[in-house]
LONUNU-335499 format. One record per residue (C-alpha): residue number from 1; x, y, z. Coordinates in steps of 0.25 Angstrom, whole numbers. Each point is the difference from the previous one (the first is absolute). Layout:
N
[NUM [X Y Z]]
...
This chain:
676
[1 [-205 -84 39]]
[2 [2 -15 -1]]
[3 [9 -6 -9]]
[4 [-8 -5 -14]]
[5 [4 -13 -6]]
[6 [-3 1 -14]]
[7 [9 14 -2]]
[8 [11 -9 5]]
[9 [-2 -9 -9]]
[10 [-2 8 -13]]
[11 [13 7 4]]
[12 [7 -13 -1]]
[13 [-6 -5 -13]]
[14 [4 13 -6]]
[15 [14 -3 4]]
[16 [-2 -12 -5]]
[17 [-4 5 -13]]
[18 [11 9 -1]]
[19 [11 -9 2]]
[20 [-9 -12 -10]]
[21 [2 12 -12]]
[22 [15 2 5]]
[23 [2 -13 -3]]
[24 [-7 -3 -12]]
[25 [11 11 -5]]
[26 [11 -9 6]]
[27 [-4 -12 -5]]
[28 [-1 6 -14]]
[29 [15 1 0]]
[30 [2 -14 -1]]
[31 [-8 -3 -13]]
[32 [7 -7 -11]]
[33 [-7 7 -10]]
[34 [10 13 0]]
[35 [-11 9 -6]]
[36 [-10 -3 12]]
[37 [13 4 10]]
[38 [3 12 -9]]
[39 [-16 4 1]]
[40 [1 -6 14]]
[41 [11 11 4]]
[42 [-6 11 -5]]
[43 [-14 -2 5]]
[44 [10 1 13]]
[45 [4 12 -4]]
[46 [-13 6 0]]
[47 [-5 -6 14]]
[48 [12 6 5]]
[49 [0 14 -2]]
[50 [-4 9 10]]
[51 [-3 -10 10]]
[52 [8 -4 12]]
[53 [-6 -12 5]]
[54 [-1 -8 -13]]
[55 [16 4 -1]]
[56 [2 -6 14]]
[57 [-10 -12 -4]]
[58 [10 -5 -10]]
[59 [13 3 4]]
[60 [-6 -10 11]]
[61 [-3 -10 -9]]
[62 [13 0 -5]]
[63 [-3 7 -14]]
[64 [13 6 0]]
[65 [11 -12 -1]]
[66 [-9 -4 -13]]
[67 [-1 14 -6]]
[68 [16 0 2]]
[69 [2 -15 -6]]
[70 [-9 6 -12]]
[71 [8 13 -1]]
[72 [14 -7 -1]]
[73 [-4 -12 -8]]
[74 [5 1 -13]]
[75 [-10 -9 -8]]
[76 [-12 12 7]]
[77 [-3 10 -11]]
[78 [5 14 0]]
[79 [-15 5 2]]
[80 [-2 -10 12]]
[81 [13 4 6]]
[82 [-4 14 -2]]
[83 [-15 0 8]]
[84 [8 -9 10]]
[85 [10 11 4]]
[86 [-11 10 -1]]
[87 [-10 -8 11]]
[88 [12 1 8]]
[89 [4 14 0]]
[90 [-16 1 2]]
[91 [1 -9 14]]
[92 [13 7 4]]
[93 [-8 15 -1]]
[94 [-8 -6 13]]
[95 [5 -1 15]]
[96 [14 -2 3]]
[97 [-4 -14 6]]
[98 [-3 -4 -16]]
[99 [15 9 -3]]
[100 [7 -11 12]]
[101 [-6 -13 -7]]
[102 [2 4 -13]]
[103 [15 4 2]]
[104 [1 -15 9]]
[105 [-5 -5 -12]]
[106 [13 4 -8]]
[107 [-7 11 -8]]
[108 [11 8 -2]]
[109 [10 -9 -6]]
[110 [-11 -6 -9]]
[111 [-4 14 -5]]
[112 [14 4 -3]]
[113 [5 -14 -8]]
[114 [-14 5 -7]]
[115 [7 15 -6]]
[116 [10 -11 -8]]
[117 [-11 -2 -9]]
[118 [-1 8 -12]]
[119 [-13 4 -1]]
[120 [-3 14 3]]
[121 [-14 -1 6]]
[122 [3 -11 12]]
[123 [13 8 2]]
[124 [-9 12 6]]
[125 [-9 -9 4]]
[126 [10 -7 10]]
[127 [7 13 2]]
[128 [-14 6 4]]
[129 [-1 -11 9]]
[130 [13 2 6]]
[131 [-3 14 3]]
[132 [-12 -3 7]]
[133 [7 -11 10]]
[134 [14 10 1]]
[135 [-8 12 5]]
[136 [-5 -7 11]]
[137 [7 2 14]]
[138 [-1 -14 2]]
[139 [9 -6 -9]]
[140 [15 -1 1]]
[141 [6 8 -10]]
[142 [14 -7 0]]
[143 [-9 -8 -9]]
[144 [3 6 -12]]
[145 [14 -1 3]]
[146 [3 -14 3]]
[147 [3 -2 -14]]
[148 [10 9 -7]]
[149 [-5 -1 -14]]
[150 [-13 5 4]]
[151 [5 15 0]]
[152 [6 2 -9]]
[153 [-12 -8 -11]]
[154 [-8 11 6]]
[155 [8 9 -5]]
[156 [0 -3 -14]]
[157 [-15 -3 0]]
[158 [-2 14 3]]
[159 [1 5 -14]]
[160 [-14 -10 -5]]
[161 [-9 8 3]]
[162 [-7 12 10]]
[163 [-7 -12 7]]
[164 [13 -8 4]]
[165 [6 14 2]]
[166 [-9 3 11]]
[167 [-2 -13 6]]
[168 [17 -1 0]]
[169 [3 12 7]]
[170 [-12 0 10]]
[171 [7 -15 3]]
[172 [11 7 2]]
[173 [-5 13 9]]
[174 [-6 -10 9]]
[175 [11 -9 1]]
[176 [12 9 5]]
[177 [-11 4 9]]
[178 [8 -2 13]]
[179 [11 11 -4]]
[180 [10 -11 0]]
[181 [12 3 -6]]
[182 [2 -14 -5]]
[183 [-12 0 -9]]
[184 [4 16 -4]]
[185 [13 -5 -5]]
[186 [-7 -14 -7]]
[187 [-7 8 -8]]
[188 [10 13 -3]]
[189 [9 -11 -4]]
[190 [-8 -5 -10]]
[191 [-3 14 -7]]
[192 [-13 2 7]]
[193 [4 16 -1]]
[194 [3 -1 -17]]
[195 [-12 -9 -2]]
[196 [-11 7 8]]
[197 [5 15 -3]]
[198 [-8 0 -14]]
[199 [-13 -5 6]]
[200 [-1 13 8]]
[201 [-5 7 -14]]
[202 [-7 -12 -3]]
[203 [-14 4 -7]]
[204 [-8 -9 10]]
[205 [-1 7 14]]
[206 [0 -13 7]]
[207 [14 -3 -4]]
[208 [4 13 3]]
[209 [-4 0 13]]
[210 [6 -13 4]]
[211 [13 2 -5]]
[212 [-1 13 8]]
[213 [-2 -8 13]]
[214 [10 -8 -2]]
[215 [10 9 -2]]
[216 [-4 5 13]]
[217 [3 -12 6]]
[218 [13 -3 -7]]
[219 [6 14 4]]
[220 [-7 -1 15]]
[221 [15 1 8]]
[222 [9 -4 -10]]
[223 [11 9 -2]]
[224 [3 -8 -14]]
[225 [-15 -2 -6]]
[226 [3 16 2]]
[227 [10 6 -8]]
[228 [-3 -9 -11]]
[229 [-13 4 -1]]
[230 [6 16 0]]
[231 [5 -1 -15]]
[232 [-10 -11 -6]]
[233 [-7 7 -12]]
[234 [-13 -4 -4]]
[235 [-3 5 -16]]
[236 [11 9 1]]
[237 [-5 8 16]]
[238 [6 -2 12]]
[239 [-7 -10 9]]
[240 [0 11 11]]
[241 [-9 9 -9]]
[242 [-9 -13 -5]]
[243 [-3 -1 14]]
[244 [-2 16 3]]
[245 [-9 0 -12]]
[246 [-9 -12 7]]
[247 [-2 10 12]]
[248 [-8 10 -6]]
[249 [-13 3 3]]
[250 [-8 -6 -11]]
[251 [6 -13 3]]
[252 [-7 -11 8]]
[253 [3 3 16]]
[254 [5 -16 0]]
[255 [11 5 -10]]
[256 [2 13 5]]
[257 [4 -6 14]]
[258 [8 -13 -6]]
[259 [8 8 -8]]
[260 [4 10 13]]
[261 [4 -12 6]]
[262 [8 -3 -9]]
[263 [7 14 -2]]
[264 [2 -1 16]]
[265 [7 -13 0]]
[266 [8 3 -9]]
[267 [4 13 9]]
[268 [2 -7 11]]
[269 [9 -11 -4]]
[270 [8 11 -4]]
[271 [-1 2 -16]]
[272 [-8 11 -1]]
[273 [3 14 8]]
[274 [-9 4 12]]
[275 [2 14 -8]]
[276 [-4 -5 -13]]
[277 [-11 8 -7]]
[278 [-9 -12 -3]]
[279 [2 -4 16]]
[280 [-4 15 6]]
[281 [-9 3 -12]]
[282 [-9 -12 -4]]
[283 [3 -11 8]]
[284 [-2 7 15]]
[285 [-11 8 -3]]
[286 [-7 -13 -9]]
[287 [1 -5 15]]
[288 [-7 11 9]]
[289 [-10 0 -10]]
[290 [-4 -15 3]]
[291 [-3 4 15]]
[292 [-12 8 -5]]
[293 [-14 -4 6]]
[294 [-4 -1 -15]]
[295 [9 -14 -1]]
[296 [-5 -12 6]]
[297 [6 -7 11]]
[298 [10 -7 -6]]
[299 [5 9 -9]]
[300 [2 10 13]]
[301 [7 -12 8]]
[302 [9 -2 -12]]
[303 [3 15 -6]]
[304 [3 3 18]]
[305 [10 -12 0]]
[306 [7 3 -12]]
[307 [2 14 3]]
[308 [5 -2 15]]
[309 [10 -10 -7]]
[310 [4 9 -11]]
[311 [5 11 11]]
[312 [3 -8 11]]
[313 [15 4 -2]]
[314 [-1 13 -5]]
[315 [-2 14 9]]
[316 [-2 7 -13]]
[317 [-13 -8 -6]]
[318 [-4 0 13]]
[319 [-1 14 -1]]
[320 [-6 1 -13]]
[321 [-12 -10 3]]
[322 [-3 7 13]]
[323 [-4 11 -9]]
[324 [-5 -7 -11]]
[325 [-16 0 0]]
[326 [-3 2 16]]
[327 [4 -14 -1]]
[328 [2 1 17]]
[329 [-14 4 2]]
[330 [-5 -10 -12]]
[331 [7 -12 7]]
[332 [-10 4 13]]
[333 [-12 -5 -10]]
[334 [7 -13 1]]
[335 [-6 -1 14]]
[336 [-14 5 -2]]
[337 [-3 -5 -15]]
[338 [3 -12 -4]]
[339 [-10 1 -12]]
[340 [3 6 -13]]
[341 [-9 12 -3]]
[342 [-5 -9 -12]]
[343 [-3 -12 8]]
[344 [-10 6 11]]
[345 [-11 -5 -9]]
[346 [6 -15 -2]]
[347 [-6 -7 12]]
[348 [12 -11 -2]]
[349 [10 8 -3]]
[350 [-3 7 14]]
[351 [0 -13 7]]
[352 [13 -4 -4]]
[353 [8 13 2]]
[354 [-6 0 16]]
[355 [5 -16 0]]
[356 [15 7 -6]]
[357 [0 14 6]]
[358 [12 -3 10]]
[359 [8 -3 -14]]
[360 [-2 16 -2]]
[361 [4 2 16]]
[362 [11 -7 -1]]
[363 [4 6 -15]]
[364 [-1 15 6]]
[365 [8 -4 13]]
[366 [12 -4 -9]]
[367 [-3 12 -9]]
[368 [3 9 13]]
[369 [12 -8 5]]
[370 [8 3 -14]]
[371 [-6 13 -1]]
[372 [5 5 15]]
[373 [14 -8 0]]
[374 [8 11 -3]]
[375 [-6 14 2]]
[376 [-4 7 12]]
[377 [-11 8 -7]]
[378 [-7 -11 -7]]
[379 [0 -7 14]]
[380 [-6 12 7]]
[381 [-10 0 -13]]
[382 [-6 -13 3]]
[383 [-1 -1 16]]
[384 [-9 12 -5]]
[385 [-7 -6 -7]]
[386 [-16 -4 6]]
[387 [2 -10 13]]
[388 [13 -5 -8]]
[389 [5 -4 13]]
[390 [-13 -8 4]]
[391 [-1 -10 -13]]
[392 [15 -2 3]]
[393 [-3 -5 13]]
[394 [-13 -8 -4]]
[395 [9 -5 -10]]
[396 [10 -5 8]]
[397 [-10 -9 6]]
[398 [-9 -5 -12]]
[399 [-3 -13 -2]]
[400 [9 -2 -14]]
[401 [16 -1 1]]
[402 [1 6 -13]]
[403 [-7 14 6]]
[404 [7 -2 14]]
[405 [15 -1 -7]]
[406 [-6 11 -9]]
[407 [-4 9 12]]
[408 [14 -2 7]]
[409 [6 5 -11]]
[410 [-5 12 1]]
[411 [2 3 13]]
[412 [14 -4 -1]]
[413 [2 11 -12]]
[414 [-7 11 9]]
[415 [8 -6 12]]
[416 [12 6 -7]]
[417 [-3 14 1]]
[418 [3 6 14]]
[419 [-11 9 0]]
[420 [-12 -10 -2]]
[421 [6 -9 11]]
[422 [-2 13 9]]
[423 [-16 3 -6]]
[424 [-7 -6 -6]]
[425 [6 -15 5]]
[426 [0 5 14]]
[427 [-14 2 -2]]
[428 [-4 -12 -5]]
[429 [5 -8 9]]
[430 [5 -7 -9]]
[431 [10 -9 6]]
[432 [-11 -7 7]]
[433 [-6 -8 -11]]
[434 [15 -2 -7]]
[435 [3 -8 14]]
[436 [-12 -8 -3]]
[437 [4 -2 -13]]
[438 [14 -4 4]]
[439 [-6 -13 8]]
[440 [2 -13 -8]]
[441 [-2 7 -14]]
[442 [7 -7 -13]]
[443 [13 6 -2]]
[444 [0 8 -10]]
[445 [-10 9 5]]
[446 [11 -1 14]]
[447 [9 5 -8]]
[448 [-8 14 -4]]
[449 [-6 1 15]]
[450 [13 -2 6]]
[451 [7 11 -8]]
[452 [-10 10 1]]
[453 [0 -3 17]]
[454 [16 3 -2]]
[455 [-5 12 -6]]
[456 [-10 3 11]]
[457 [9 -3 12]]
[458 [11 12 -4]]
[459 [4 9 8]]
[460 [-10 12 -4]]
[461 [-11 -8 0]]
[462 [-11 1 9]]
[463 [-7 -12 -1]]
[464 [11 -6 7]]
[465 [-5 2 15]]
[466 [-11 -9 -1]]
[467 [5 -10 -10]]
[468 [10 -4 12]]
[469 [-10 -4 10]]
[470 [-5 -9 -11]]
[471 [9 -13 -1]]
[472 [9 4 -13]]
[473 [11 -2 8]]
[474 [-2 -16 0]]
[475 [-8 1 -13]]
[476 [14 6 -7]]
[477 [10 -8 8]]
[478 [-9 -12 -5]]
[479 [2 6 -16]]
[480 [15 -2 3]]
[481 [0 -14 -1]]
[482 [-7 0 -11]]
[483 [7 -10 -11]]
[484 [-4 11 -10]]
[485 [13 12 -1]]
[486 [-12 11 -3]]
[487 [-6 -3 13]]
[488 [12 -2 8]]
[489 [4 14 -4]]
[490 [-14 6 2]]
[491 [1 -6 14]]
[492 [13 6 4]]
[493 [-1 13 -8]]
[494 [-13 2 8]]
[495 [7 -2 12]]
[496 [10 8 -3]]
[497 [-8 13 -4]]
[498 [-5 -3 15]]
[499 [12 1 7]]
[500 [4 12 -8]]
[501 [0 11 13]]
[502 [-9 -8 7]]
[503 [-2 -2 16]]
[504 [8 -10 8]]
[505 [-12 -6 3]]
[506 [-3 -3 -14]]
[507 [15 -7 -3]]
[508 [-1 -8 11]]
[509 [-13 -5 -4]]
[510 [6 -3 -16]]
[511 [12 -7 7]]
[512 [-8 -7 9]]
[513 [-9 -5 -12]]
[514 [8 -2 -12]]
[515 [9 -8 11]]
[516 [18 3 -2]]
[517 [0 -15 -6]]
[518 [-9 5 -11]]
[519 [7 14 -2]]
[520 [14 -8 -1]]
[521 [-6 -10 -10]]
[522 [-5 12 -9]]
[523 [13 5 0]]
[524 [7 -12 -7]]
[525 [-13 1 -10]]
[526 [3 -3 -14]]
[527 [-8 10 -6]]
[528 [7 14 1]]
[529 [-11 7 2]]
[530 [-5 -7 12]]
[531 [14 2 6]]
[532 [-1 15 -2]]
[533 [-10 2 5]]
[534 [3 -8 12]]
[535 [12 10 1]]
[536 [-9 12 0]]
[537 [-8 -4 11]]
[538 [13 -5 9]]
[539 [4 14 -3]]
[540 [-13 7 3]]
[541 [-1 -11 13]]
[542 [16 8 3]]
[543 [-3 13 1]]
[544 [-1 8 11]]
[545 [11 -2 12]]
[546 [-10 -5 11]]
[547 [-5 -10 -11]]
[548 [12 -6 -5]]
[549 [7 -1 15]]
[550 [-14 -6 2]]
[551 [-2 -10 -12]]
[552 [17 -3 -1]]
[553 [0 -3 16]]
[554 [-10 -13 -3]]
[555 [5 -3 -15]]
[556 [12 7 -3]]
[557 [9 -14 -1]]
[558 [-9 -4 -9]]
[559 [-1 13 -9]]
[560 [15 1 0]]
[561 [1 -16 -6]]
[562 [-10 6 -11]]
[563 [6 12 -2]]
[564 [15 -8 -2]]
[565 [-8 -9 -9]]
[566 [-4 8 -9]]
[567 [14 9 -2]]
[568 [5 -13 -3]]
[569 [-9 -6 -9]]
[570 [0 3 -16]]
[571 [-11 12 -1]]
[572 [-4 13 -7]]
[573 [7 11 6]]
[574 [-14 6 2]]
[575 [-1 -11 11]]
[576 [13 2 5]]
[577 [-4 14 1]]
[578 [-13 -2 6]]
[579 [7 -9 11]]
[580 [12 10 4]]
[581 [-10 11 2]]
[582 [-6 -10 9]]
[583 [13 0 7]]
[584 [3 14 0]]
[585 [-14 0 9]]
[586 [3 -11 10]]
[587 [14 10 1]]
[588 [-9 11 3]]
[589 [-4 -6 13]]
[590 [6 1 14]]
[591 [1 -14 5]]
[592 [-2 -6 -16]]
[593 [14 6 -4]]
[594 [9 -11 9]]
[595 [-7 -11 -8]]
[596 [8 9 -11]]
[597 [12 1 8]]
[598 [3 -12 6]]
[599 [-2 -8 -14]]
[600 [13 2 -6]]
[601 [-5 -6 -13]]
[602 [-9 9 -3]]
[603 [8 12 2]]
[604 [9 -8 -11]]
[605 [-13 -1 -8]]
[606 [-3 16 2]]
[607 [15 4 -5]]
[608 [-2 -10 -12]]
[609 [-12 8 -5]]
[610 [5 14 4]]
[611 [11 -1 -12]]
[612 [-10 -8 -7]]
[613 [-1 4 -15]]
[614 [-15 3 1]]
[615 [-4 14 6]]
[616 [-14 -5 5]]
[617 [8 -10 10]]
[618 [12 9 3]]
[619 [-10 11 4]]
[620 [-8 -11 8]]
[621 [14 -4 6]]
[622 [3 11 3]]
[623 [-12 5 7]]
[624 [4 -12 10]]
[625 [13 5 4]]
[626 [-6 14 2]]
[627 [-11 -4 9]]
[628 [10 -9 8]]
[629 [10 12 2]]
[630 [-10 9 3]]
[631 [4 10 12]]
[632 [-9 5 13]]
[633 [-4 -15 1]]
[634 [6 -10 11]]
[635 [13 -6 -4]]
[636 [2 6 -12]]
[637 [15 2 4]]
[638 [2 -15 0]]
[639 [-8 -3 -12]]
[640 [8 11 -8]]
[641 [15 -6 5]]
[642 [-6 -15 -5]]
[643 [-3 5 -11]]
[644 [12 9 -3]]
[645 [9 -13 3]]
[646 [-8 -6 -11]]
[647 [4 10 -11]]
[648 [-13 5 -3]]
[649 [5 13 3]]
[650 [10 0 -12]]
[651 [-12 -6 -7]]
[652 [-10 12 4]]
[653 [12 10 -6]]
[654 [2 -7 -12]]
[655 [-17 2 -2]]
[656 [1 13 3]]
[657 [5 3 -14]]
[658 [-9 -9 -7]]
[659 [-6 6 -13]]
[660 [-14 -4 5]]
[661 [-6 13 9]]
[662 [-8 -7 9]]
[663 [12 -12 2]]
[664 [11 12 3]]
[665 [-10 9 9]]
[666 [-5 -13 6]]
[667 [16 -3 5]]
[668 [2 13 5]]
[669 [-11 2 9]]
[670 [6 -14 5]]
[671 [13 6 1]]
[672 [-4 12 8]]
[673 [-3 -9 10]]
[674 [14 -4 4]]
[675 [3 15 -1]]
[676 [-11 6 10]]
């Protein structure tokens, strides 16, 4: 159809008419008379409820800089200042664009010099204001604590009344939001934990539910939010049980669940037992009974990541939840309803939970991961459970990080099980999309895929064959340059699970790959860990006779230079350890034993550790001399009468009565040698 003028036009007209109303509003701002700019402002009031583009019309036309200037001018009368702050809080429930130009206009600060006025009624009503701008994502909470007086006047206004109650402390939920400790300790300083505890039996169930949530969020982590909250009596009960009462079932879920989270904070930063009745008896239970299909979406998202934090470090709740409720095979609903039971007539509500079901996936995938992190049998319950290994793997490549770092998760706590990694992993080929994910993905989700690849690339497992041909060579020698340690680790740890028994063929190709200036430089690695497992996969390169004459004929120099190093340096005697066993390898070998022999130094380094006053690296020691000494092997004479020149036969008989049973039979197998 061809476009018509006129419809064009009237569009316009009523744009214009729109914006003409919006600012005859404006303009009645600026009257003289100040009872046709009180009426003026509530006639605004009016217009604007409920309707988003008047809203935006006048925040456009600059009615905000003049509701502020009549708000904080002192010759306005409390009822004007009053609508004033009430129009805004009405402009600032729209979009977050009107939230952003309100808060550029210096909103907050106006509002807040506002609660110095003594009037009760414009105290809630800036304070109802404020809530609304604060619990927007968009604006900065540091706001609120740019100026130090403003906490603690919070504080005292809390005791007004139930309104300013309310408003205070869902103010204050909402801006320690971010879990930073800094905000946590602002407000514990200031007796948020003695002025908020009464509120909890407040009559009003508004204001028992905010100071609930923000409880949640003052003890989210902090280890001293924590233990004080443990012996904080509220009319005469311990907080504990105030919080066990809100659990039951004939409270609202909303409470009910807050108040969970708030028990397992406080457990996990360590001030309430793992063992403790209200834990094990109310609080876990309270949990699995949010993943029912009767719940709606969020609540299931929420009640699932409580509880997979809650038992994260604990074996024994792990246990317990497994068998609480066939909460495995509830959690598989996650998948295939994300509807409530009670929302499948709400046409809306259906609409949304399709738009948010991969908040359930991902919810369910980190349920699973705590669940299996410890115990075999729970693992084995959930690869069982239907095509549990298929969402897994469509998980890995969704299209939200959030499920994708989920997914990992859970594979990496199955990885751990030797027995998955032989079935049900095996079957799934499930190395194949874990490679995929392992190109450019952010690192957090590196980390996960890289550790369960570690896992995947031991010795036992069979995925191992195929995931060679695939490039993870390059793909982890790449991961040990990362600048993050975690990775660096993972890259080398993965490497070194490789070499563990593996072909020539395959250490020739890791040397080849990671390169001996990149080995040498991860063995002067700041982090320990990096360098330990650096070690172990020099150790698992060294074993072998044909592999080590092999390897030390081309690098030997350099691996002795390291080795030297490393004795020299300042480390833990676990790395010292780890770096004699090294050398008692490169003993082991035929040719590899003169780059022992002819290095004077070292032999000096091998005697120093032998009467060392550690047994871990007089054992490692000794295991040197041993396999240097060894009889039915070319030379051995010779290598016996240096030695024995040396004094590490005196040495090896002093040993031979050491109160350590594995040190003393250790030097006389050694000393049977000179004897045969």
């Amino acid at each position: 159809g061809i476009c018509n003028g006129e419809t064009v036009s009237v569009i316009i007209v009523l744009m214009q008419e729109v914006t003409a109303t919006s600012r005859h509003y404006v303009d009645r701002l600026f009257d003289p008379d100040p009872q046709k700019v009180l009426q003026g402002v509530i006639d605004m009031k009016n217009a604007v409820i409920g309707n988003n583009k008047q809203k935006a019309n006048l925040i456009v036309l600059g009615a905000v800089p003049r509701l502020l200037y009549l708000l904080q001018q002192s010759s306005s009368s409390l009822e004007l200042r009053t609508e004033c702050s009430v129009v805004l809080g009405s402009l600032a429930m729209g979009t977050e664009n009107n939230i952003k130009s309100l808060v550029d206009c210096h909103i907050i600060p106006a509002l807040l010099q506002g609660l110095l006025c003594p009037d009760l009624i414009f105290i809630e009503a800036c304070l109802r204001c404020l809530r609304t701008v604060f619990i927007s994502p968009v604006t900065p909470v540091q706001l609120l604590y740019t100026d130090s007086t403003v906490i603690p006047h919070l504080m005292s206004l809390l005791s007004r009344s139930q309104r300013t109650q309310e408003y205070i402390t869902q103010i204050f939920s909402h801006c320690c939001k971010v879990f930073t400790p800094e905000h946590q300790t602002v407000l514990f300083n200031h007796g948020a934990i003695q002025n908020i505890a009464p509120l909890l039996i407040s009559p009003s169930y508004k204001v028992r539910m905010q100071a609930l949530k923000c409880f949640s969020v003052l003890a989210y982590e902090n280890t001293q939010v924590s233990m004080t909250l443990v012996n904080v009596l509220v009319d005469g009960e311990l907080l504990s049980q105030v919080f066990v009462r809100m659990m039951q079932r004939d409270q609202p879920i909303e409470m009910q669940l807050t108040a969970a989270k708030c028990l397992t904070y406080m457990c996990r930063a360590g001030a309430i037992r793992t063992d403790d009745s209200c834990v094990v008896l109310k609080t876990l239970p309270c949990l699995v009974r949010m993943c029912s299909k009767e719940h709606l979406l969020e609540e299931r998202v929420e009640g699932a990541e409580t509880l997979a934090y809650l038992m994260e470090p604990d074996v024994e709740l792990q246990r317990i939840a497994s068998t609480t409720d066939h909460l495995v095979a509830m959690l598989a609903d996650y998948f295939k309803y994300p509807s409530s039971v009670s929302a499948i007539t709400d046409i809306k509500r259906l609409d949304h939970d399709l738009k948010h079901a991969h908040e359930l996936r991902q919810a369910a995938f980190k349920l699973y991961a705590s669940l299996g992190s410890n115990d075999e049998d729970i693992r084995k319950k959930i690869t069982e459970t239907e095509n549990m290994m298929d969402r897994i793997v469509s998980g890995l490549s969704e299209s939200s990080i959030k499920v994708r770092l989920a997914a990992v998760r859970c594979l990496h706590s199955l990885s751990r099980s030797v027995q998955q990694l032989r079935t049900s992993f095996h079957d799934h080929a499930v190395w194949k999309p874990l490679m995929k994910l392992l190109q450019n993905a952010p690192d957090e989700v590196l980390v996960m895929a890289s550790s369960t690849l570690c896992n995947l690339l031991l010795e036992f497992s069979p995925s191992k064959e195929p995931i060679l041909e695939s490039g993870v060579i390059e793909l982890l020698c790449s991961l040990t340059q990362s600048d993050s340690p975690a990775l660096r680790v993972n890259g080398i740890w993965a490497l070194m699970n490789m070499a563990f028994q593996a072909d020539q063929k395959v250490k020739g190709e890791i040397v080849r790959c990671l390169g001996t200036e990149q080995l040498f430089r991860l063995l002067s690695d700041p982090d320990t860990n990096v360098l330990m497992k650096t070690l172990g996969l020099l150790r698992n390169l060294l074993s072998t006779r044909p592999h080590i004459d092999q390897i030390m004929s081309s690098h030997g120099k350099q691996i002795m230079q390291a080795v030297t190093l490393i004795l020299e340096a300042e480390h833990s005697i676990e790395v010292k350890e780890q770096t004699l066993c090294i050398l008692a390898n490169i003993a082991d070998g035929n040719t590899a034993k003169e780059l022992i022999m002819t290095n004077d130094d070292m032999l000096q380094k091998i005697k120093y550790y032998m009467g060392h006053s550690n047994v871990k690296l007089q054992l490692a020691a000794t295991f040197c001399i041993s396999n240097l000494i060894w009889n039915e092997e070319d030379g051995s004479q010779e290598r016996q009468d240096k030695l024995r020149e040396m004094g590490f036969v005196d040495i090896l008989h002093k040993l031979t009565q050491a109160s350590d049973p594995n040190l003393s039979d250790r030097a006389k197998t050694a000393m049977q040698q000179y004897l045969a």
